[in-house]
C-alpha positions in Angstrom: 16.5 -10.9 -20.1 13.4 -10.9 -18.0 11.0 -10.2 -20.9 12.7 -13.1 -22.6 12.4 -15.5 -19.4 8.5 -14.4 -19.8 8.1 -15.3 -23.4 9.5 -18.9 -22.7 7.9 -19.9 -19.3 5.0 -21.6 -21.1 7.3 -24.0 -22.5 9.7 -24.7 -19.4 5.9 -25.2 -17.3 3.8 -26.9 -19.6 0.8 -25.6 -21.1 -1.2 -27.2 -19.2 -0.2 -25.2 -16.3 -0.5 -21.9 -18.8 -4.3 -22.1 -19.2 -5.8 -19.6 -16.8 -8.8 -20.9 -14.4 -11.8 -18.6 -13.9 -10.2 -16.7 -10.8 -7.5 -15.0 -9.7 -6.3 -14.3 -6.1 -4.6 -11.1 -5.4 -3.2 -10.9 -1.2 -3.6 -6.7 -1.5 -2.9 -4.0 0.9 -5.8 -2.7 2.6 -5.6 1.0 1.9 -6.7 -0.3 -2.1 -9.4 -2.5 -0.7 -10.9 0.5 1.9 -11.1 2.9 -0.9 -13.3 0.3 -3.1 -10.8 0.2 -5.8 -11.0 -3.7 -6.3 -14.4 -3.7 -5.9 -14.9 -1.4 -9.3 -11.8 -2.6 -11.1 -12.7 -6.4 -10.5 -15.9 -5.9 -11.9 -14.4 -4.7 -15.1 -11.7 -7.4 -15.4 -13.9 -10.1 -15.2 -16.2 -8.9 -17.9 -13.0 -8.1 -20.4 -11.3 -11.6 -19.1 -13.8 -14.0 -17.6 -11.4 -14.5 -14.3 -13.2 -13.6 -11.4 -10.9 -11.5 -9.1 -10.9 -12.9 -5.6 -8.9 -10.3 -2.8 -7.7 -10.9 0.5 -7.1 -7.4 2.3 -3.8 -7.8 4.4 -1.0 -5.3 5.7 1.5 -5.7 2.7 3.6 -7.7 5.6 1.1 -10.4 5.8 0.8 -10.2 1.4 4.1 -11.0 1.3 3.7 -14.3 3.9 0.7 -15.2 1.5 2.8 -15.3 -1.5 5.2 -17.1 0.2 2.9 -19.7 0.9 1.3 -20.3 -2.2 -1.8 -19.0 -0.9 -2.3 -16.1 -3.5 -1.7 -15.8 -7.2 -0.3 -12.1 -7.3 0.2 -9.3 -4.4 -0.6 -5.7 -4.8 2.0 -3.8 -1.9 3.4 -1.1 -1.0 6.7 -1.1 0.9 9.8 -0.9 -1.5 12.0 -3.0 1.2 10.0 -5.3 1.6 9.5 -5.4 -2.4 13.1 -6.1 -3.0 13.8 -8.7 -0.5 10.9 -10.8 -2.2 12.7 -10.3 -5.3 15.7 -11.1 -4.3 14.8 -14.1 -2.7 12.9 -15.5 -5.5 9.8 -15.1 -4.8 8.9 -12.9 -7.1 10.3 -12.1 -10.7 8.4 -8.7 -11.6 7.4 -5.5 -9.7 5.3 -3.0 -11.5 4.4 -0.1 -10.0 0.6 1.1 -11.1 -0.4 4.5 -8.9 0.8 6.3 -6.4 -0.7 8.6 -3.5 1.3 10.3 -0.6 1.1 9.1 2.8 0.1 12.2 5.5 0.3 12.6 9.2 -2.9 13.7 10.5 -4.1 14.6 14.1 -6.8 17.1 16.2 -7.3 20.6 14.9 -5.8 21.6 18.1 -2.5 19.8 17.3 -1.2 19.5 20.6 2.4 19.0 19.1 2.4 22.0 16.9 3.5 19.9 13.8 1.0 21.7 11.1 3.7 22.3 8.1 6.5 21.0 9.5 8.9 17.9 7.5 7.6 14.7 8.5 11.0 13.7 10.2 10.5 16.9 12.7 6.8 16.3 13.1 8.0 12.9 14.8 10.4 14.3 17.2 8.0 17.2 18.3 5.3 13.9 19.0 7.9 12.3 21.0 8.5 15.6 22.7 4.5 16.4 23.7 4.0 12.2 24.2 7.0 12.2 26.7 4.8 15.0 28.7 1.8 13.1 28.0 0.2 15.7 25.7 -0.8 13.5 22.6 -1.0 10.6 21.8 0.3 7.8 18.8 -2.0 5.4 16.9 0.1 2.7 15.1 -1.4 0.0 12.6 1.1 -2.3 14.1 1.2 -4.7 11.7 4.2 -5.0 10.1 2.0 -3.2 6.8 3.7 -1.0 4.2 2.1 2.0 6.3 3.6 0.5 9.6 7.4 -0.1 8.0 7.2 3.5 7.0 6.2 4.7 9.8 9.2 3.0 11.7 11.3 4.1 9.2 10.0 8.0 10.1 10.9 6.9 13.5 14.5 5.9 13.1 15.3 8.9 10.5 14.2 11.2 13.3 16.4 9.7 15.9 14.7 7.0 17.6 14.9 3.6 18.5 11.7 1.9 17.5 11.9 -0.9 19.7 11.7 1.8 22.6 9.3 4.0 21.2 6.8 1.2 20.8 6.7 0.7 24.6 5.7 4.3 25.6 2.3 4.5 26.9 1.2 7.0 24.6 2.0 5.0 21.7 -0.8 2.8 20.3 -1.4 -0.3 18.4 -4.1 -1.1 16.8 -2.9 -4.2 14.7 -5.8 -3.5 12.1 -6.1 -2.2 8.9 -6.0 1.6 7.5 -9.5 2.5 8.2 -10.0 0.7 11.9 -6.7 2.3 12.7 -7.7 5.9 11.3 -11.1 5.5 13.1 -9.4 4.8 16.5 -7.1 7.6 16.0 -10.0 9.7 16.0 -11.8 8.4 19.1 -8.4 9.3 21.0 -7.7 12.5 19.4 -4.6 10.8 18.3 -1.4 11.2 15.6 -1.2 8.2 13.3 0.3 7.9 9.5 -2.5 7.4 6.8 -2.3 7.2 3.3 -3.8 10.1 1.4 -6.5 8.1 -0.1 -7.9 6.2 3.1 -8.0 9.4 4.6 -9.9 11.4 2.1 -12.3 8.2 1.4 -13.2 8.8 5.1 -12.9 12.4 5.9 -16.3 13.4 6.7 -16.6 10.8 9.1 -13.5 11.6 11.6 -13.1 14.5 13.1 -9.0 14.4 12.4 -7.4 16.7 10.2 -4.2 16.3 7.6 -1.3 18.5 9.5 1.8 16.8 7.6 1.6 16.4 3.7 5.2 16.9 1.9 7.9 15.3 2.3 9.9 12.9 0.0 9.7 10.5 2.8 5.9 10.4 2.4 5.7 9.1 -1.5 3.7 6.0 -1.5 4.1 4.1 -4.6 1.8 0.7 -5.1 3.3 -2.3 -7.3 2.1 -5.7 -8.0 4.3 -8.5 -7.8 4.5 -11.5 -10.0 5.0 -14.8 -8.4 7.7 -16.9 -9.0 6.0 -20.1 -10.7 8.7 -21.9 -10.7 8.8 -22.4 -6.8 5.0 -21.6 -6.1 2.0 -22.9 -7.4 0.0 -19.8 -9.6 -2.1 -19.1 -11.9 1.2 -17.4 -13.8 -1.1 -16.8 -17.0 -4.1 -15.0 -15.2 -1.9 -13.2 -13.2 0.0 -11.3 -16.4 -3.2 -11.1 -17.9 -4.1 -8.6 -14.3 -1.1 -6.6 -14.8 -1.5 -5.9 -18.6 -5.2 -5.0 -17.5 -3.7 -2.6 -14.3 -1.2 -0.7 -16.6 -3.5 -0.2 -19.8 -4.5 3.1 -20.6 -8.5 2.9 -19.5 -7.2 1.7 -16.3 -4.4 4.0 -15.6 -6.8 6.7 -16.6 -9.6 5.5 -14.2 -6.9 6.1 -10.8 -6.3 9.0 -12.0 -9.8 10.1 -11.7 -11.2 7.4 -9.1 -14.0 9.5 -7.2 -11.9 12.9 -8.3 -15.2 15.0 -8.9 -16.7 13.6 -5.0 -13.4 14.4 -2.8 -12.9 17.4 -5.0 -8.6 16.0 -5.2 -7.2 12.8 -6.7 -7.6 9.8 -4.3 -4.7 8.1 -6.7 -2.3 9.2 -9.4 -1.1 7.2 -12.6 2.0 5.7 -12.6 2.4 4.4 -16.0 1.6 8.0 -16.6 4.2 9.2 -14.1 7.0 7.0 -14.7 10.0 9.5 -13.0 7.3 9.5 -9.5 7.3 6.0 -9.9 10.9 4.8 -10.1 11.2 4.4 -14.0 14.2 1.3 -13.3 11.3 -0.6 -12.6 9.4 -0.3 -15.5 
C-alpha cells in the first residue's frame, strides 16, 4: 500500500512541487556528523545528483522537532520510540534503517564500579551503587538524543526512577552532542553511554576506555525518515532520491568499511546487508 501511495504522490502534489531544488536538508543525529560520515557521503551525492546536501547536527530529539516544523527535508535518527510515534502521528510515512553500530558504556581503566564485562542493565545498578558513595561519577548528553532516551531506558530496566537519578550529584549533564559529552566524560574520569563509532573516531584522544560492549539492549540501528508532504512543506522528490542513494550497494558497502583499515574495526555495519540486525518489518 505504501509503495503504491509513493508511486502516486506526484499526481495528488503536483509536479510542480515534484521537481527537486539543488539542496536537500537532512536534521541528523550527531554521532553521524562527528564521525564525518556526511561530510564524505554528501560529497558523492551531489556529484551523482546535483543536490547539495545541507545537515543540521541535532540529538535525534531535536531532528524530530525539526521535521515537525518544516524546517528539514528528511531526518537521519536513532531512537526506535521516538521513530514510531513520528509515524504514527503522521509525520512521517517511511523509516529505513541504513547501518547499524552498538552503543558501549565506557569509563577509567580503574573502573571504580567494577562493571568491565558485566550486562549493561547490571553495570547501571553497580554505578548507582559506587555514585551513592560518591566513588564515580555519570556524564549524561542530556538532551533528549537517541543516545540520552537509551540511556534512560538502561536506567529504568535496571530499577530506577529516572526522574530521581537525574538529581544525584554525581550524575552529569552535559546537554551537548556525542563528542563534547565523551570529552567531558573524560576530564572527570566519568561513566557515560557512547556509541561505538564516536568513541573509536576519538579514542586516542581520551583517556576512557570501553568496559560494557554486549548486550541486546545496546544495538543502535540508524533510519532515515521520510517526511509526510502532505502536511509539511519538502523537497519529497530530493529526499527519495537520498534514500535510494543511502541504501545502494556502493553506499552500503562504503559503512561497511568507513575508516575500517585506520581504527583497525568497523566504525558502522550495513543494514541493507544485515536485514535480520536491522528489523527486516521495516524494510
Amino acid at each position: 500500500m505504501l509503495t503504491i501511495f509513493l508511486k502516486i504522490l506526484p499526481l495528488i502534489l503536483g509536479w510542480t512541487f515534484w521537481v527537486h531544488a539543488g539542496a536537500l536538508k537532512l536534521g541528523s543525529t550527531t554521532s553521524l556528523c562527528d564521525t564525518g560520515v556526511w561530510d564524505f557521503v554528501g560529497g558523492i551525492f551531489e556529484k551523482e545528483y546535483g543536490i547539495k546536501l545541507n545537515v543540521i547536527c541535532v540529538g535525534s530529539g531535536m531532528a524530530f522537532e525539526l521535521a515537525k516544523r518544516g524546517d528539514v527535508d528528511l531526518i537521519a535518527v536513532h531512537d526506535p520510540e521516538g521513530e514510531k510515534r513520528f509515524l504514527q502521528e503522521g509525520h512521517g510515512i517511511k523509516k529505513v534503517p541504513f547501518a547499524f553500530d552498538y552503543f558501549m558504556i565506557v569509563g577509567p581503566k580503574e573502573d571504580p564500579a567494577s562493571i568491565k564485562g558485566l550486562n549493561p542493565i547490571l553495570a547501571m545498578r553497580k554505578i548507582y551503587e559506587k555514585g551513592e558513595e560518591g566513588k564515580n561519577i555519570w556524564i549524561s548528553r542530556g538532551d533528549e538524543s537517541g543516545t540520552h532516551r537509551r540511556e534512560k531506558e538502561l536506567w529504568k530496566k535496571a530499577g530506577f526512577n529516572y526522574a530521581l537519578i537525574n538529581k544525584k550529584p554525581w550524575y552529569i549533564e552535559s546537554g551537548t552532542g556525542m563528542a563534547q559529552t565523551l570529552i567531558m566524560a573524560h576530564q572527570k574520569r566519568a561513566y557515560t553511554l557512547v556509541n561505538r563509532a564516536t568513541f573509536l573516531y576519538f579514542k586516542n584522544k581520551i583517556s576512557l576506555i570501553p568496559l560494557v560492549q554486549k548486550g541486546k539492549e545496546l544495538l543502535n540501528v540508524y533510519s532515515l525518515i521520510l517526511i509526510n508532504p502532505l502536511r509539511h512543506k519538502v523537497n519529497f522528490k530530493a529526499s527519495q532520491e537520498f534514500v535510494e542513494f543511502i541504501t545502494s550497494n556502493a553506499i552500503q558497502i562504503f559503512f561497511d568499511n568507513y575508516r575500517s583499515n585506520e581504527f583497525g574495526e568497523f566504525l558502522f555495519k550495513s543494514c541493507v546487508k544485515n536485514k535480520n540486525i536491522c528489523h527486516a518489518s521495516d524494510f
